[in-house]
DOZA-702904 format. One record per residue (C-alpha): residue number from 1; residue in three letters; x, y, z negated. Coordinates in steps of 0.1 Angstrom, whole numbers. Layout:
! residues N
NODE,nr,rest,c1,c2,c3
NODE,NUM,ALA,X,Y,Z
...
This chain:
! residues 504
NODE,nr,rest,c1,c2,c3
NODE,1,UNK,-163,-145,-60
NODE,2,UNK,-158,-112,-71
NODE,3,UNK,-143,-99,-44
NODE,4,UNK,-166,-112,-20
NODE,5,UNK,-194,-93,-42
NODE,6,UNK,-178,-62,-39
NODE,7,UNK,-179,-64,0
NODE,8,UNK,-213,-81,3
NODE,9,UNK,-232,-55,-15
NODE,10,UNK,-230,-25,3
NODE,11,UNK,-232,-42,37
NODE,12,UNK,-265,-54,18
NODE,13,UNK,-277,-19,7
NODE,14,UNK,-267,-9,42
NODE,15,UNK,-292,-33,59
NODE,16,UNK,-314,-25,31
NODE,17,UNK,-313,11,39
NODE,18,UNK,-316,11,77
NODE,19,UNK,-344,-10,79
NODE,20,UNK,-367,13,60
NODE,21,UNK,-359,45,75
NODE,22,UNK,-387,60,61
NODE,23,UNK,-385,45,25
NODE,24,UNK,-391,72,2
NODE,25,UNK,-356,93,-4
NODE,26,UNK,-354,83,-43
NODE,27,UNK,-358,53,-34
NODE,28,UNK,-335,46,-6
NODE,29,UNK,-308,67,-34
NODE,30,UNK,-311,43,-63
NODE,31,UNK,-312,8,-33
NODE,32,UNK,-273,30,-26
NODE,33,UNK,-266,33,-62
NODE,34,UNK,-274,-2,-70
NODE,35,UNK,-252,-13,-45
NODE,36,UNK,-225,12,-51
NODE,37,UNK,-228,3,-87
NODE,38,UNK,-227,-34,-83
NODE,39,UNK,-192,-31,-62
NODE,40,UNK,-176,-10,-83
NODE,41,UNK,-183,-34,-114
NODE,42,UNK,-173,-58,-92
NODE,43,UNK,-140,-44,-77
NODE,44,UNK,-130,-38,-115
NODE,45,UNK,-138,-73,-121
NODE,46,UNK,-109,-88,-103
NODE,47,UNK,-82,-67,-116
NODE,48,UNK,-70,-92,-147
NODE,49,UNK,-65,-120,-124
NODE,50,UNK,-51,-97,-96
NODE,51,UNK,-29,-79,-123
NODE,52,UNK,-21,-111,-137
NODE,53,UNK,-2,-125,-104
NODE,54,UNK,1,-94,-86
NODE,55,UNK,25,-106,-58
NODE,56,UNK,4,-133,-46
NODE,57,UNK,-27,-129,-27
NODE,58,UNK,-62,-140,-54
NODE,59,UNK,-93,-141,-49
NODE,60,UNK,-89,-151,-13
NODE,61,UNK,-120,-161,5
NODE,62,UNK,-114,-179,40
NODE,63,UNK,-144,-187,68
NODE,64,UNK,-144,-200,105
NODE,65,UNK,-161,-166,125
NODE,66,UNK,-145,-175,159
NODE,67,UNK,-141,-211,171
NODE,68,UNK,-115,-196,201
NODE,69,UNK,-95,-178,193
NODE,70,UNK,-97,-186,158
NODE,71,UNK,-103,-160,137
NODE,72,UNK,-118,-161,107
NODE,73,UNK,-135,-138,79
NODE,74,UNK,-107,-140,56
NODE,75,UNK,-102,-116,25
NODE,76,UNK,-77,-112,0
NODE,77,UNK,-67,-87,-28
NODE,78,UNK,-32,-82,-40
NODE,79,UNK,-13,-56,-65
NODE,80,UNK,-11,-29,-38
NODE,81,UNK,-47,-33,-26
NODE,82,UNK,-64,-38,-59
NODE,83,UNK,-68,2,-73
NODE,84,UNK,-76,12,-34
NODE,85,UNK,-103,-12,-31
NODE,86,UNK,-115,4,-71
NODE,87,UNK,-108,39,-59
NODE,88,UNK,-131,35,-26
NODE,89,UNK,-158,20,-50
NODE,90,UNK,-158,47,-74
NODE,91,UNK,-155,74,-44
NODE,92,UNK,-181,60,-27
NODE,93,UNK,-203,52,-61
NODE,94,UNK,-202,93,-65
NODE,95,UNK,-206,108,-33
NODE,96,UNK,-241,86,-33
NODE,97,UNK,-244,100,-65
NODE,98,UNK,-238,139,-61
NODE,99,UNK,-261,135,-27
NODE,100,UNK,-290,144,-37
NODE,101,UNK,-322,134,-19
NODE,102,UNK,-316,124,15
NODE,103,UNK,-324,100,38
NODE,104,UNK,-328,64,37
NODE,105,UNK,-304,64,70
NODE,106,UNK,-280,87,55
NODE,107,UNK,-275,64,25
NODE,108,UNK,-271,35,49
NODE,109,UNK,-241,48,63
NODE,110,UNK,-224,62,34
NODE,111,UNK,-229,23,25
NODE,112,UNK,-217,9,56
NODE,113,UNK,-185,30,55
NODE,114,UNK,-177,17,23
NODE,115,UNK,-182,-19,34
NODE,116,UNK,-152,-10,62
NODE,117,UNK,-127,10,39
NODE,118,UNK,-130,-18,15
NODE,119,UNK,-131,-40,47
NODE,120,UNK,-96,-30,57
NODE,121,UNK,-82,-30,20
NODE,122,UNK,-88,-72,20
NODE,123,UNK,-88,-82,56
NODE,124,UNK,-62,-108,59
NODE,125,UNK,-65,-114,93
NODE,126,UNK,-56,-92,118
NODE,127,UNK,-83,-96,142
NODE,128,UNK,-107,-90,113
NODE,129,UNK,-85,-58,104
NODE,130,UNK,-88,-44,133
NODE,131,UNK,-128,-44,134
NODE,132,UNK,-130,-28,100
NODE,133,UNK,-107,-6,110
NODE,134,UNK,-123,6,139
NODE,135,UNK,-158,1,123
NODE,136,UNK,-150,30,102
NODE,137,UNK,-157,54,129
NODE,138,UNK,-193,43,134
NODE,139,UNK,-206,59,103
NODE,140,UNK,-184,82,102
NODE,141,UNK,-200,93,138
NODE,142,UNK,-235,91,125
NODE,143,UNK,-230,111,93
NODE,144,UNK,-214,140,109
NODE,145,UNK,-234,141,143
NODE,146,UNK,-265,142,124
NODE,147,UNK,-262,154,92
NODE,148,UNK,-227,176,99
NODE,149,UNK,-227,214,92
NODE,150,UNK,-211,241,115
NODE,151,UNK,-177,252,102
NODE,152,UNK,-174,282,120
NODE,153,UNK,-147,273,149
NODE,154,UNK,-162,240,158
NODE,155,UNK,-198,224,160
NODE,156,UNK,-207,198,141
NODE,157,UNK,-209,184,178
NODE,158,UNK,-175,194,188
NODE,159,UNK,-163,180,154
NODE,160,UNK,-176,149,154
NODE,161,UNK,-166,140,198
NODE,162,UNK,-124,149,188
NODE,163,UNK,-123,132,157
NODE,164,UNK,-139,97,173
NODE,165,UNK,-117,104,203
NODE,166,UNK,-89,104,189
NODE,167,UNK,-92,78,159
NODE,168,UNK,-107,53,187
NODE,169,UNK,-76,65,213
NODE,170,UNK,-51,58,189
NODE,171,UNK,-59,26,177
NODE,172,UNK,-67,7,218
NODE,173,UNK,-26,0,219
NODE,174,UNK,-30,-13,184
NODE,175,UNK,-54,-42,196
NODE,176,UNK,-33,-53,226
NODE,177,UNK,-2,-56,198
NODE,178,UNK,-22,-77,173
NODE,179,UNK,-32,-97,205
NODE,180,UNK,10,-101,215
NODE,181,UNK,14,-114,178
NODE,182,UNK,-16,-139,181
NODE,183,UNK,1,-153,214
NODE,184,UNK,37,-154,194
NODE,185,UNK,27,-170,165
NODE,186,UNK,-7,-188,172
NODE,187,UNK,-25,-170,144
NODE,188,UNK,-41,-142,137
NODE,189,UNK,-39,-149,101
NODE,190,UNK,-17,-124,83
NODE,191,UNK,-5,-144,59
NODE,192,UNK,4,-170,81
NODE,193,UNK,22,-152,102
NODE,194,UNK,42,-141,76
NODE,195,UNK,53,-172,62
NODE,196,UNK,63,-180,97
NODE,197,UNK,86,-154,98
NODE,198,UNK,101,-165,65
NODE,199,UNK,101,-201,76
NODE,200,UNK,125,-186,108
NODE,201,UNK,96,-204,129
NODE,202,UNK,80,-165,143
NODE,203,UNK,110,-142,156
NODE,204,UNK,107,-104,169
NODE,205,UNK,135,-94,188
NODE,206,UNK,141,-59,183
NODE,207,UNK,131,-50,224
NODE,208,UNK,103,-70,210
NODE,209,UNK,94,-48,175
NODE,210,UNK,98,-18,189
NODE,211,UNK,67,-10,217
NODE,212,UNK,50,-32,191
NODE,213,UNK,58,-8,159
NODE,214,UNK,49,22,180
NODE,215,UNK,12,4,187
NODE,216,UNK,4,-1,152
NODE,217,UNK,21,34,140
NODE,218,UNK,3,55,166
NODE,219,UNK,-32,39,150
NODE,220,UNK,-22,47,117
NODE,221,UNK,-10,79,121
NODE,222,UNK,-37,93,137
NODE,223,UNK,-57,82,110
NODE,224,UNK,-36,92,86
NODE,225,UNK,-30,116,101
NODE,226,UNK,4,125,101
NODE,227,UNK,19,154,123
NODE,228,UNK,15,164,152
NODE,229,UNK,-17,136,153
NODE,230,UNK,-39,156,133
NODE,231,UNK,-59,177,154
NODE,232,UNK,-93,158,145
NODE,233,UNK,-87,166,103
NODE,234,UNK,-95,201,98
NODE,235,UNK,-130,203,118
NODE,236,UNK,-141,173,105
NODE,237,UNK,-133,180,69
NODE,238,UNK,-154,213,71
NODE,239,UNK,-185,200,92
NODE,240,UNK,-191,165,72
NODE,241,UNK,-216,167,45
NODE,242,UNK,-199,167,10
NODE,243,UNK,-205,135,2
NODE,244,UNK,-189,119,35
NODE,245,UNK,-161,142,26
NODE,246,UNK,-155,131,-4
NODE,247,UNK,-153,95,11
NODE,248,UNK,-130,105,43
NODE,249,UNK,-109,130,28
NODE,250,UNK,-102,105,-7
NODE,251,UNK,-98,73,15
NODE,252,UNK,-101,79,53
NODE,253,UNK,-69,87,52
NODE,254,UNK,-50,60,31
NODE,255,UNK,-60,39,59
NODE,256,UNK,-34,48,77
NODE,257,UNK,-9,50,48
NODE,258,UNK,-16,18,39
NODE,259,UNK,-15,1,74
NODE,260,UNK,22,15,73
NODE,261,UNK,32,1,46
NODE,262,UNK,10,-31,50
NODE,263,UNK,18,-44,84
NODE,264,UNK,46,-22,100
NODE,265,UNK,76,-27,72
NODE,266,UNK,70,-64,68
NODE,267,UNK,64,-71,105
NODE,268,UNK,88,-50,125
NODE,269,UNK,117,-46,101
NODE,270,UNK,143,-36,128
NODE,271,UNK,121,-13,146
NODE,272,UNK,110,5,119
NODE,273,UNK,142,15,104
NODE,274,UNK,153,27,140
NODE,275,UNK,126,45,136
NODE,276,UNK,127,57,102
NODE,277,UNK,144,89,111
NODE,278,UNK,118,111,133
NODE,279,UNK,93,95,113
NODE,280,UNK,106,111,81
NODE,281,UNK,108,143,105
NODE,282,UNK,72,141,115
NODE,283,UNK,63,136,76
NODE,284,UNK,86,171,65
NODE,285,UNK,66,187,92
NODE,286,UNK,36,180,80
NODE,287,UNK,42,185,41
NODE,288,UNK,53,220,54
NODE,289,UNK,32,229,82
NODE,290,UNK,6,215,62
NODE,291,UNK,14,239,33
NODE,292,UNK,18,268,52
NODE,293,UNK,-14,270,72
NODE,294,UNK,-35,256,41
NODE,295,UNK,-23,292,30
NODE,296,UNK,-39,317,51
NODE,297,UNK,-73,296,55
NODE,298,UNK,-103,316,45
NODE,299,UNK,-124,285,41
NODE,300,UNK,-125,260,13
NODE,301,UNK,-131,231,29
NODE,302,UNK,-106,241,59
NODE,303,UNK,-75,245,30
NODE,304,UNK,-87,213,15
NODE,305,UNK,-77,195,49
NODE,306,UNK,-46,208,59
NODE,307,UNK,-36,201,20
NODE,308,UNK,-44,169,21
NODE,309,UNK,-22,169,54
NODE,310,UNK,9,181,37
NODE,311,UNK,3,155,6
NODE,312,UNK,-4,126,31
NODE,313,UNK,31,140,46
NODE,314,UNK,49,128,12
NODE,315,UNK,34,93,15
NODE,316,UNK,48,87,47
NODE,317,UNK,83,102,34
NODE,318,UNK,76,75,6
NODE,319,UNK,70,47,23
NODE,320,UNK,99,54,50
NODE,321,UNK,126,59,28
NODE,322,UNK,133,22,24
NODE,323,UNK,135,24,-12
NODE,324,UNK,118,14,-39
NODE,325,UNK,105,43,-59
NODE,326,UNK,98,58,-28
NODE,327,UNK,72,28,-18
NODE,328,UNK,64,25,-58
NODE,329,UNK,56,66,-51
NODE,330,UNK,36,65,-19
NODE,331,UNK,17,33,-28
NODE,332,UNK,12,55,-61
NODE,333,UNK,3,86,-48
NODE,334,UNK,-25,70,-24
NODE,335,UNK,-46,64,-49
NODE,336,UNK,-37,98,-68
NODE,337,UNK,-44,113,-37
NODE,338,UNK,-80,102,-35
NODE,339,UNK,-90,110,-69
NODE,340,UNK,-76,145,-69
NODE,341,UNK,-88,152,-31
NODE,342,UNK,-125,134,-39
NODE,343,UNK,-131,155,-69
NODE,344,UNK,-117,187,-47
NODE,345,UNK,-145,183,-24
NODE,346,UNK,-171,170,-48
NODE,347,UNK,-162,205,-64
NODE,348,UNK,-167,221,-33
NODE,349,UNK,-201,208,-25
NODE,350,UNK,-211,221,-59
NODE,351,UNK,-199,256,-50
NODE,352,UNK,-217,247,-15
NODE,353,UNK,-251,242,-29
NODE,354,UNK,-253,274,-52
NODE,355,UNK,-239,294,-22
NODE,356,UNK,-249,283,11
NODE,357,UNK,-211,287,20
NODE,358,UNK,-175,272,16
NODE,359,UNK,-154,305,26
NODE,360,UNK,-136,320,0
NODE,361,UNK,-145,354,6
NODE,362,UNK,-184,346,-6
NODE,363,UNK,-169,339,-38
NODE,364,UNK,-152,361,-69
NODE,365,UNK,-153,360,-107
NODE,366,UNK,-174,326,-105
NODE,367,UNK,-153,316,-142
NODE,368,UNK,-179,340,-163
NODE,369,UNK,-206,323,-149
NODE,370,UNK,-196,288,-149
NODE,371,UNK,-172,280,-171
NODE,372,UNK,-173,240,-164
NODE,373,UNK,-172,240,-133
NODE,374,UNK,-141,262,-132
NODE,375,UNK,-125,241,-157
NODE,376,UNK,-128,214,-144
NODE,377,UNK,-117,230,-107
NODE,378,UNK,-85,245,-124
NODE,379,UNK,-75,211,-139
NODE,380,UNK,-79,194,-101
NODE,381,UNK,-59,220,-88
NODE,382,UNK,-31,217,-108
NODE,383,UNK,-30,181,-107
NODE,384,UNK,-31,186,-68
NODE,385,UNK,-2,213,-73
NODE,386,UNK,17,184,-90
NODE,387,UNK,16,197,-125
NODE,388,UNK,38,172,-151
NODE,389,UNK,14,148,-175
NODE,390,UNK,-14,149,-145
NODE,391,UNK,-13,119,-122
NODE,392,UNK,-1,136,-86
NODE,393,UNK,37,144,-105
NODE,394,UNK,42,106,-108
NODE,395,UNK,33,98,-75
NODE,396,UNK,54,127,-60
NODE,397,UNK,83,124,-83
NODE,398,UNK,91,88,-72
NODE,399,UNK,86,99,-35
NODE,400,UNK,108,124,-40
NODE,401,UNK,135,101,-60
NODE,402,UNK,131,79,-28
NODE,403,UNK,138,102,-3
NODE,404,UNK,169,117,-17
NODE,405,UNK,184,78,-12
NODE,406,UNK,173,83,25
NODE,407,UNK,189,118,22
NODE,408,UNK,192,144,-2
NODE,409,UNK,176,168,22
NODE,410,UNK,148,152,24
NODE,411,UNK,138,153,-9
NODE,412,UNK,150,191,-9
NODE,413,UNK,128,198,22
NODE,414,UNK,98,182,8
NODE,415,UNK,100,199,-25
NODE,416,UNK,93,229,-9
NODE,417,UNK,60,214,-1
NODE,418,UNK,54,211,-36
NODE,419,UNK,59,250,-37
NODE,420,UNK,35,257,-16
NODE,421,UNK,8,235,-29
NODE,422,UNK,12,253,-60
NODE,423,UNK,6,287,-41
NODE,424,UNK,-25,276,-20
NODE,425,UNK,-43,259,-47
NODE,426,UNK,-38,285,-75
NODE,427,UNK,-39,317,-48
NODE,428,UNK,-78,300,-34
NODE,429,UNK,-86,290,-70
NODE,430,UNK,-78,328,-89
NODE,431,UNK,-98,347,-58
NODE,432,UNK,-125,317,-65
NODE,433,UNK,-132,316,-99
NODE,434,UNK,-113,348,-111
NODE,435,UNK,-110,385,-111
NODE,436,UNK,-139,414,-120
NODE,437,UNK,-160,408,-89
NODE,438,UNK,-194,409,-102
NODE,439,UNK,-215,377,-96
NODE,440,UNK,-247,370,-99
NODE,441,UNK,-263,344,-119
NODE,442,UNK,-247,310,-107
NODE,443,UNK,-257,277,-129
NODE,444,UNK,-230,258,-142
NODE,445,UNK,-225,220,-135
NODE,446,UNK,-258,202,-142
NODE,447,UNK,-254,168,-162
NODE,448,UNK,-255,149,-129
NODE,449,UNK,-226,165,-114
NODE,450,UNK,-208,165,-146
NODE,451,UNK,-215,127,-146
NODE,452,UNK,-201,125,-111
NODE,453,UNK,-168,147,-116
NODE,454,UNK,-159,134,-154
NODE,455,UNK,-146,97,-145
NODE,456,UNK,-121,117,-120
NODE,457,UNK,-113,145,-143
NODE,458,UNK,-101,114,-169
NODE,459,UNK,-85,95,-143
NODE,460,UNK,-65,123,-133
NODE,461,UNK,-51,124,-173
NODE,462,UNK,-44,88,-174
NODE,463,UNK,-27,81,-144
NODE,464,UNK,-5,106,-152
NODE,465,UNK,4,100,-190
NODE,466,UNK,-1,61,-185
NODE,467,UNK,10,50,-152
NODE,468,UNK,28,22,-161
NODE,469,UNK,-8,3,-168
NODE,470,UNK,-15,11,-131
NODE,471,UNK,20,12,-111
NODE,472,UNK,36,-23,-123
NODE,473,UNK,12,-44,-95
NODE,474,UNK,18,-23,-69
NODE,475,UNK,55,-23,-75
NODE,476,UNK,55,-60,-75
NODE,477,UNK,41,-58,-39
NODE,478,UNK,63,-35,-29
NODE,479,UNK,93,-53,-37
NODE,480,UNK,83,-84,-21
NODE,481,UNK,77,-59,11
NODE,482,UNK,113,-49,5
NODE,483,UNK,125,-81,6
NODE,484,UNK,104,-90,36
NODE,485,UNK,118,-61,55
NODE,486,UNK,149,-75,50
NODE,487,UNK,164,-46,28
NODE,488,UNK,192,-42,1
NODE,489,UNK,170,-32,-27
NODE,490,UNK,194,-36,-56
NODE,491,UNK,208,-2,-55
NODE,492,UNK,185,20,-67
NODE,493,UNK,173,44,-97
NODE,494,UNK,165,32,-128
NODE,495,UNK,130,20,-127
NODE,496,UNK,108,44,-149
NODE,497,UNK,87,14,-154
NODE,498,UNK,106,-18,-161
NODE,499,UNK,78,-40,-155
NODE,500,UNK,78,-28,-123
NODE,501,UNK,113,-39,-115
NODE,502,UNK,106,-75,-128
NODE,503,UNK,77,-82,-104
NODE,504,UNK,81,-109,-77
């Protein structure tokens, strides 16, 4: 099974990798790339039959781990998992890629953190969820402990304690809910559990949903993160080597987004719409807080973070207004999110390498010298910023059309986010890459990093002229979670897409 390939082979790179630590560094970089390579032809593999039945649940895969309790290694793929399980490929495929010669041990957990992102996209049991989940920390931990870089404020050290404290703090009350569910329903199989519900057999009251939502919420919006939660982001953004940034800042954080929308819609339904109010709160606060320190940050890296704070904000707006463009637009916007962010910091790096630093200050007039790599910049920045026929518009625009049906101000509030993103991005990018700042000689991208940045740079353009070849499963999903969570969806906008409106 395809699916089954794409997880297997990293894990098998991994093991690969860590048992030779001293394998020669070229050597321990193509063993990653194989593997890397392999999933990503793989994960693209199962598209046509996931795209063809996007609602249900394909190339599922199903094996006894645990006698008692049972729990079994039991994977899935769906419409709304499918692109983040090809987008965590394709991150992870390049950050190997744009590393350079390193390590056989640095390698092995770039590998093994991909085998636990994609590890959490397909888990269909909840015990099994929860260890990729958590498993995500470990090379996470590794990475930046050993191979972080000081940013300035924070040690790579001090970076790398508060960001496992808090991801492993947040997620404790998370375990002791998935275990209440197993003792409710007698499974820890998702799936199951859900056609319990439907079946009227497994019944939350809603004294029941609500200590239960706030478990699995506080998990994922600490690794979201979501306001005020987010104290971890910033200083491990700037200390983690670029690749690992590239990897945490494109997926890390659709964890969380997509454990909202996964588990806490469908499952608490009453709790989550008594809770839909402050949540939406927290998420303006973040879009604008976000936006507003991203502004005076003199480091790249550092802006990078609290931007992707403010655009994880409109995700959660998304996937809490209780509509569907708004869950058609967060589900949407993950995935924009982590090309756009992934090639950011990919960019980054590059400026990294030629000048030993990430604060903007170091830099001026960089365009003359390298006028790819500044093109190619300006056109991630602006589809950061949100810029029409690039892919972030659609994913924002439908959030957006979503929240004003949970409240016009909403969607007023968060545009001003929108704003801002245009000010931070184009304000870091023109004292960057422009004005008469002399600069020395700088090289421009070298075919390998060219090679790394172009499948983004394209991806970027389609998704945002073609979405309907990419929106239309998840939309099918996110109807069905609708109608699991029990809400009127049949006043609503339009559908931009009308195959997404005809999914079941």
């Amino acid at each position: 099974m395809l699916l089954a390939i794409a997880l297997a082979m990293p894990f098998l790179g991994f093991l690969i990798c860590l048992l030779a630590p001293r394998a020669n560094p070229k050597t321990a970089r193509a063993v990653a790339l194989a593997a890397a390579g392999v999933a990503l032809a793989a994960s693209l593999g199962i598209a046509p039959e996931v795209m063809a039945s996007p609602a249900t649940l394909t190339q599922a895969l199903s094996l006894n781990w645990i006698p008692y309790p049972p729990i079994h290694f039991s994977i899935g793929a769906d419409g709304l998992s499918l692109w983040l399980v090809v987008a965590t490929a394709l991150l992870s495929l390049i950050a190997i890629l744009v590393s350079g010669e390193r390590p056989a041990q640095f390698f092995a957990w770039l590998l093994l953190l991909e085998t636990a992102i994609l590890g959490v996209f397909t888990a269909q049991d909840l015990f099994l969820f929860f260890v990729f989940f958590e498993l995500t920390l470990v090379p996470c931990l590794f990475l930046m402990g050993q191979f972080g870089q000081d940013s300035g404020r924070a040690s790579s050290t001090g970076a790398t304690v508060k960001f496992f404290v808090y991801t492993f703090a947040g997620s404790v009350l998370m375990l002791a809910a998935i275990t209440y569910l197993f003792l409710k329903s007698g499974t820890f199989d998702y799936q199951n559990i859900l056609a319990q519900a439907q079946a009227g057999s497994f019944r939350l009251s809603p004294a029941e949903q609500l200590p239960l939502f706030l478990a699995f919420f506080l998990a994922f919006a600490v690794k979201t993160p979501l306001f005020p939660f987010h104290g971890w982001q910033a200083d491990a953004y700037a200390t983690a080597p670029s690749p690992l940034a590239i990897v945490m800042a494109g997926m890390m954080g659709k964890l969380g987004a997509y454990g909202l929308l996964r588990f806490c819609l469908p499952l608490f339904p009453s709790a989550a719409r008594e809770c839909a109010g402050w949540i939406n709160g927290l998420a303006l606060v973040a879009i604008l807080y976000g936006g507003l320190v991203a502004i005076v940050q003199p480091n790249i890296k550092r802006l990078l973070a609290f931007s992707s704070l403010s655009h994880l904000g409109f995700i959660v707006l998304g996937i809490f207004s209780f509509h569907l463009n708004g869950l058609d637009g967060g589900a949407y916007q993950m995935v924009c999110h982590a090309i756009t962010t992934g090639a950011l910091f990919a960019l980054t790096g590059f400026l990294e390498q030629r000048k030993g630093s990430a604060e903007i200050a170091d830099f001026g007039g960089l365009a003359t010298k390298t006028p790819w790599l500044a093109t190619v910049f300006l056109v991630a920045v602006l589809a950061s910023s949100g810029l029409p026929s690039l892919n972030n518009f659609v994913g924002e625009y439908l959030i957006l059309q979503g929240a004003a049906f949970a409240g016009i101000g909403y969607a007023a509030t968060a545009a001003i986010g929108v704003v801002l993103s245009a000010v931070y991005l184009l304000w870091m990018y023109q004292r960057t890459f422009l004005g008469a700042r002399p600069e020395a000689d700088t090289a421009d991208l070298s075919g390998r990093e060219m090679l790394a940045v172009a499948p983004l740079v394209l991806l970027m353009v389609w998704m945002g002229v073609a979405s309907g070849s990419l929106l239309p499963p998840q939309s099918a999903v996110n109807q069905k979670i609708l109608q699991q969570s029990k809400m009127n969806v049949e006043f609503r906008v339009a559908a931009p897409l009308p195959e997404a409106a005809s999914g079941d």
